[in-house]
C-alpha positions as CSV (number, residue, x, y, z in Angstrom):
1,X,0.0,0.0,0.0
2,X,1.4,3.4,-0.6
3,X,0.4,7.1,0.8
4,X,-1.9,7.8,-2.3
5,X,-3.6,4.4,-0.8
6,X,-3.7,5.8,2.5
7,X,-4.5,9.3,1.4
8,X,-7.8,8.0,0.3
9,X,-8.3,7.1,4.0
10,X,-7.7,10.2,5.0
11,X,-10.1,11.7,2.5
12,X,-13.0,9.9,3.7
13,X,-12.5,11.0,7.0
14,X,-12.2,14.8,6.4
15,X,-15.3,14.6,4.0
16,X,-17.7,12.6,6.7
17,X,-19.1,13.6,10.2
18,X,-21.1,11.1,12.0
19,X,-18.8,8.0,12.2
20,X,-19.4,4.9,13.5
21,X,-15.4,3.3,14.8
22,X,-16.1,-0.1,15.8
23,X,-13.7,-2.9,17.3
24,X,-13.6,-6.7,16.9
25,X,-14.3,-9.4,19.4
26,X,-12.4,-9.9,22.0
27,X,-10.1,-6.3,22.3
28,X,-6.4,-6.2,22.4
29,X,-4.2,-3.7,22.9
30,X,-4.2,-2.7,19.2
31,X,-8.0,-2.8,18.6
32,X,-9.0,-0.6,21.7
33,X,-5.3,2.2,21.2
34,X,-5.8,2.3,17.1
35,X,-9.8,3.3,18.0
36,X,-9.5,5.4,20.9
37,X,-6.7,7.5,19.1
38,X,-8.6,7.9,15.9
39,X,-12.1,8.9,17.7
40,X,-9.6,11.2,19.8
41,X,-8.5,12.7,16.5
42,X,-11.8,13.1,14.6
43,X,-13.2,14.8,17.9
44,X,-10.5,16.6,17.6
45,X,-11.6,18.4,14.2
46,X,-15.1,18.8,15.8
47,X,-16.8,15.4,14.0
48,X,-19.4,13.7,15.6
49,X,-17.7,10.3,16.4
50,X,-19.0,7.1,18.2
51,X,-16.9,4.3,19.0
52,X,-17.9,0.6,19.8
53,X,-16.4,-3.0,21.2
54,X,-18.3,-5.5,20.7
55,X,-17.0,-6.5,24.1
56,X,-16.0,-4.6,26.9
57,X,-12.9,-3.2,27.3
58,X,-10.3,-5.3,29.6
59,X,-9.5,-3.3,32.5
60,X,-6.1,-3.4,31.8
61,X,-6.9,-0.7,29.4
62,X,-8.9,1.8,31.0
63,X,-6.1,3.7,32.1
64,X,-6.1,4.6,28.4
65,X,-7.4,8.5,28.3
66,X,-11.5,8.6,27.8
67,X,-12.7,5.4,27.8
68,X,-16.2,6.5,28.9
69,X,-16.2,6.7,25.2
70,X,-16.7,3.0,24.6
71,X,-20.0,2.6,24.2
72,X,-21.7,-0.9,24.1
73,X,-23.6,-1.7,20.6
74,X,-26.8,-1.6,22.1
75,X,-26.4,1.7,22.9
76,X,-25.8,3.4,19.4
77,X,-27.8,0.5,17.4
78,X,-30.3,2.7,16.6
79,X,-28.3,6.0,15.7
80,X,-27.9,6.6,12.1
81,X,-24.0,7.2,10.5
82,X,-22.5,8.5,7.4
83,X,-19.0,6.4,7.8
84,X,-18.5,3.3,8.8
85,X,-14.7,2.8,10.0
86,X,-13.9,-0.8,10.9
87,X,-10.3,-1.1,12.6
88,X,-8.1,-4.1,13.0
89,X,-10.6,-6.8,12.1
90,X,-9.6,-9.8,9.1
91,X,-12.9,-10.4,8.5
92,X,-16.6,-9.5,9.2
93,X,-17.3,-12.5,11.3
94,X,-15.1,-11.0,14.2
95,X,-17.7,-8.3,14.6
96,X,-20.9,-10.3,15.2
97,X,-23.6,-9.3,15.9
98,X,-22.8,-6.1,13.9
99,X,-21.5,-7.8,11.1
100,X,-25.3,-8.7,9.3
101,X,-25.5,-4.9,10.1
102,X,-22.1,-3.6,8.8
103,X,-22.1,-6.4,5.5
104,X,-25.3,-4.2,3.9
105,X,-23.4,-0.6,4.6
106,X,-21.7,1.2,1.3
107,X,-19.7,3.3,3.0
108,X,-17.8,0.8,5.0
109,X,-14.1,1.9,5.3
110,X,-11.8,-0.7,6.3
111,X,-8.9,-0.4,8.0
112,X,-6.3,-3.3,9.0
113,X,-3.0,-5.3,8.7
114,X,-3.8,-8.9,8.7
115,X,-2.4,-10.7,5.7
116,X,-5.8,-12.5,5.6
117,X,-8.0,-9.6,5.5
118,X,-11.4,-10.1,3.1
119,X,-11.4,-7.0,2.1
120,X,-15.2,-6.4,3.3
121,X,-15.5,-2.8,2.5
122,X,-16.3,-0.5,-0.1
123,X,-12.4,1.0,0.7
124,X,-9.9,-0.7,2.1
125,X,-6.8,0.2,3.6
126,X,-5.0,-3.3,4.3
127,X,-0.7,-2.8,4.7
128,X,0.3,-6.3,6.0
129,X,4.4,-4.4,6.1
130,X,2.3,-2.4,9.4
131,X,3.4,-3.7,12.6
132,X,-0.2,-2.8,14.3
133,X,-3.3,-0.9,13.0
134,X,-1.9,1.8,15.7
135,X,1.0,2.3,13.2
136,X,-1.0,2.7,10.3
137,X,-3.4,5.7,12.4
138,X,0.1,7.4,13.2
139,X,0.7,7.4,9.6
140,X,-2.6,8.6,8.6
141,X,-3.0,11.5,11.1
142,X,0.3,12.3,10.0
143,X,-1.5,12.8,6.4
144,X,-4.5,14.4,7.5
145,X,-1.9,16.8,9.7
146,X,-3.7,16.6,13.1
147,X,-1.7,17.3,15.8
148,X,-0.6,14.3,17.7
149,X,-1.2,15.6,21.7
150,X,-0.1,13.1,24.2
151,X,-3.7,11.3,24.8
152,X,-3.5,10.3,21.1
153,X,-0.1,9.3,21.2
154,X,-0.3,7.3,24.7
155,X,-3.3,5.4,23.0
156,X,-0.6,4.5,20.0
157,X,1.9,3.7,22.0
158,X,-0.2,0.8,23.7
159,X,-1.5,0.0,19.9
160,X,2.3,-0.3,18.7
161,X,3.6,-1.9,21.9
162,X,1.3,-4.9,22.6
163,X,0.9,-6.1,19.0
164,X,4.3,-6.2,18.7
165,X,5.3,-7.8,22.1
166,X,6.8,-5.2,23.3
167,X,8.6,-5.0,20.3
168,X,9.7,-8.5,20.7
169,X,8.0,-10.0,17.0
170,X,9.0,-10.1,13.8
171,X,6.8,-7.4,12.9
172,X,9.1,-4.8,14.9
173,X,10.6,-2.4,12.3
174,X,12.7,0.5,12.3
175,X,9.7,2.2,11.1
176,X,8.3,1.0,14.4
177,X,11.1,2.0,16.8
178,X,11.2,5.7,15.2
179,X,7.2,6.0,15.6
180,X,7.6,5.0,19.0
181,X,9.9,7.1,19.9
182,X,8.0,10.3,18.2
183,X,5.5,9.3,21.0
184,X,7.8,8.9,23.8
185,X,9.1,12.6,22.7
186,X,5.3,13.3,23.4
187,X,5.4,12.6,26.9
188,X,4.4,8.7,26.8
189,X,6.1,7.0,29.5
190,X,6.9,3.0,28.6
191,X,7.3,2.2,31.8
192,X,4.3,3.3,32.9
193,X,2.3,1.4,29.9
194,X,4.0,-1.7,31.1
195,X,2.8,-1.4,34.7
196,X,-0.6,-0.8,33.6
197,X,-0.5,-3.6,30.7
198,X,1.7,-6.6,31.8
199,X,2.1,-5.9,35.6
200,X,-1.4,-5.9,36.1
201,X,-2.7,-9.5,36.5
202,X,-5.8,-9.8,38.4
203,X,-6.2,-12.8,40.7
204,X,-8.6,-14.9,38.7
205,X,-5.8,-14.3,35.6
206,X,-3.2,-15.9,37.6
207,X,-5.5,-18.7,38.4
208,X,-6.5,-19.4,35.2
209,X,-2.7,-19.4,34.2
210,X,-2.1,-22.2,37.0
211,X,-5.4,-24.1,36.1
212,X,-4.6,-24.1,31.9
213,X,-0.7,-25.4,32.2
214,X,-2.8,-28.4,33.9
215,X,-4.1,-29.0,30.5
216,X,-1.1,-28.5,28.9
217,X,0.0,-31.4,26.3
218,X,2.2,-32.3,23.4
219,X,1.6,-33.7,20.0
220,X,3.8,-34.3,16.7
221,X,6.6,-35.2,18.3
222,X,6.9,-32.3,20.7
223,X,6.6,-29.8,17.9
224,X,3.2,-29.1,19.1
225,X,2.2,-27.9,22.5
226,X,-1.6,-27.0,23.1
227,X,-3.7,-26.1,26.2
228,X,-7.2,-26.2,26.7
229,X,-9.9,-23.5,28.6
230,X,-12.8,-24.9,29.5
231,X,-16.0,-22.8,30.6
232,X,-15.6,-25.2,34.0
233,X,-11.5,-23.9,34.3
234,X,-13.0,-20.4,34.0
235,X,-15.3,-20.4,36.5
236,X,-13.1,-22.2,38.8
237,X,-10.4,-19.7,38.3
238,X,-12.9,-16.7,38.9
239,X,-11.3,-15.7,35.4
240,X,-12.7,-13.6,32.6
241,X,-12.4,-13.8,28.8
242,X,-9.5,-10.8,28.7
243,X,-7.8,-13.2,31.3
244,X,-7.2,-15.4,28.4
245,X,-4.6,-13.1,26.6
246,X,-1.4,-14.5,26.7
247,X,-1.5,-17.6,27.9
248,X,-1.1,-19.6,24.8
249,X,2.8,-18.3,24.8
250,X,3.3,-20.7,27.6
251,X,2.7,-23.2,24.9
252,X,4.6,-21.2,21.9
253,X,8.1,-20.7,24.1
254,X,8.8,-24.0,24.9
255,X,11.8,-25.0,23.1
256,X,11.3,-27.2,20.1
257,X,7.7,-26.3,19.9
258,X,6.6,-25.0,16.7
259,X,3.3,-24.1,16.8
260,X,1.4,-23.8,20.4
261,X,-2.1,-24.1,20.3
262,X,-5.1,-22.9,22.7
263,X,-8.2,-24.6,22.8
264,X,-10.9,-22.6,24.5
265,X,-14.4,-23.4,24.9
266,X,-17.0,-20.4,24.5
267,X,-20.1,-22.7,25.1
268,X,-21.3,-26.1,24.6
269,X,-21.2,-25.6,20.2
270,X,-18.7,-23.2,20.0
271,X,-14.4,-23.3,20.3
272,X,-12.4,-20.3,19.6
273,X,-8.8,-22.3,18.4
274,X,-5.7,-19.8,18.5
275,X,-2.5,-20.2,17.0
276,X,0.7,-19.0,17.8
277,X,4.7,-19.8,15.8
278,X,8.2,-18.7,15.7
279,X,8.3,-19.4,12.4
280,X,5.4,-22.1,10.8
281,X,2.8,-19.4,8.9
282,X,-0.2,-20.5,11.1
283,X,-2.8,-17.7,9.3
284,X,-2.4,-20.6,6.6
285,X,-3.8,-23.2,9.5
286,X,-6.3,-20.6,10.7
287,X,-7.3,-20.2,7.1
288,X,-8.5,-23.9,6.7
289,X,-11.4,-22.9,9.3
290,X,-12.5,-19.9,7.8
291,X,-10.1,-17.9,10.4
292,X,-7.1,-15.8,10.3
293,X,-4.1,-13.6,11.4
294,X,-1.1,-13.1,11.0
295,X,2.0,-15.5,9.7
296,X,2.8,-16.2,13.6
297,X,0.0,-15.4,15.1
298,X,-4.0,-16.2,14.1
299,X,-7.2,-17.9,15.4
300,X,-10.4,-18.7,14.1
301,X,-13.6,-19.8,15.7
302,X,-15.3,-23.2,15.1
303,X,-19.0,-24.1,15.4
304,X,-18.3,-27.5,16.9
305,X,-18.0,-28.7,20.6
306,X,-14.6,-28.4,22.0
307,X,-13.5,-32.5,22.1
308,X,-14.7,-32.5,18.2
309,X,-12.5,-29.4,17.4
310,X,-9.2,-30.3,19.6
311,X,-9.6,-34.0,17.4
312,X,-9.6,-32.3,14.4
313,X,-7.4,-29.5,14.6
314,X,-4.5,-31.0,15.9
315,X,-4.6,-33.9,12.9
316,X,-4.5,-30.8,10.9
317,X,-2.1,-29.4,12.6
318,X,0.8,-32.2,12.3
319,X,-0.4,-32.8,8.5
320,X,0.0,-29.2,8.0
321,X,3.9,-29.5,10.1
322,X,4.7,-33.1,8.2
323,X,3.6,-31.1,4.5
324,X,6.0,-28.4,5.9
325,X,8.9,-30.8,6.4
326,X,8.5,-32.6,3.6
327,X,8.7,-29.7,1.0
């Protein structure tokens, strides 16, 4: 994608009031920064803005600058919009149960960086060489020339910084690093971030960690590590769903693991799988069940009980390893 690409973007935004930002399922880090900033921007240049999460936002996150903005779908269901901005989402399915509402919209602007992104909208602004969507709403303020103030750029830091690992991933550029550090000129402090973001664990997430490496089991001769959340190992850990976050690198960063795997049941018909890699392209896994991602890191949703879709997976799984080696 280039700047003309973006500049489109940007175009749509200046023209427009009444926007509708809205997040996927399950927030991270990048969803909730990329969507606060831009609705902090828009307002900004006196637009009428809403922004929505299909989900709450994990309270790690709400020392982020006005998150009373959030508002739950139910509350701005009924409100009419000129723009529709969808941010960090591969697919349409992540944004149920707006996406029967958003998949009849024309003005649908798409926003993202996942290599397996359907390009849903009537624009799309997909740039896969992005580290985080928060990169990519750096770039295209930058474009539009609004002012970066240090709300906005605190928001972009936590964008930038968790979808990268704290700059641990491959997708940790130079580009990234002299972003970053525009916004620690602003007055972001990292170490702050990181208190708030991974110092933070609440007593049922610390729980759930102990009650998940219980389940914790290898396939494919060791190359494959998965663990398993239950709804039962929830409630028995007092946990909640943004609890979850993380856990499947215990399974990743064992040595000699290629791909860790978590399995985690959302009710009796329905699995969330994620994937995680240091190297095996897992959005091709994802792919096979209708999900995605990125190269080392994707998921996908399957309407299936959890025993049917742990089976099935993991023989997919060491075929897809095997087909790997083989080549």
């Amino acid at each position: 994608m280039t700047e003309k690409d973006l500049m489109k973007a940007a175009d749509l935004l200046q023209k427009d009031n009444n926007i509708l930002i809205a997040s996927h399922l399950n927030p991270d880090g990048d969803s909730v920064g990329s969507a606060l900033a831009l609705t902090l921007a828009l307002k900004g240049l006196d637009k009428k803005v809403s922004l929505t999460t299909i989900e709450p936002v994990p309270s790690k996150y709400l020392f982020l600058p006005q998150t009373e903005l959030v508002k739950e779908w139910k509350e701005v269901e009924g409100d009419h919009f000129n723009l529709f901005v969808v941010l960090d989402c591969s697919d349409l399915k992540r944004l149920e149960p707006l996406s029967d509402y958003l998949s009849k919209k024309d003005q649908l602007l798409n926003i993202d960086h996942h290599v397996t992104n359907q390009y849903f909208g009537f624009y799309n602004y997909v740039n896969p060489q992005a580290s985080s969507v928060g990169e990519i709403i750096f770039e295209l303020l930058k474009l539009m020339k609004i002012e970066i103030n240090y709300e906005i750029a605190l928001c972009l830091y936590v964008a930038i910084s968790t979808d990268t690992g704290s700059f641990k991933f491959s997708n940790t550029t130079p580009r990234t690093h002299r972003i970053v550090a525009e916004l620690i000129e602003l007055g972001v402090d990292p170490a702050e971030v990181n208190r708030n973001v991974y110092e933070n664990v609440s007593k049922g997430g610390v729980m759930l960690i102990r009650e998940a490496l219980k389940t914790l089991e290898f396939d494919c001769q060791d190359k494959i590590a998965y663990l398993t959340i239950t709804r039962k190992i929830m409630e028995k850990a007092g946990a909640r769903e943004e609890d979850t976050e993380g856990i499947i690198n215990y399974a990743r960063n064992i040595r000699g693991v290629e791909v860790g795997i978590l399995f985690r049941e959302i009710s009796k018909g329905k699995t969330r799988v994620a994937f995680r890699s240091h190297d095996v392209d897992v959005s091709k896994l994802a792919a096979i069940y209708e999900g995605g991602g990125h190269p080392r890191a994707a998921g996908c949703q399957v309407d299936k009980d959890l025993a049917t879709v742990r089976r099935v997976v993991l023989k997919q799984a060491r075929l897809f390893i095997n087909d790997l080696k083989n080549k």
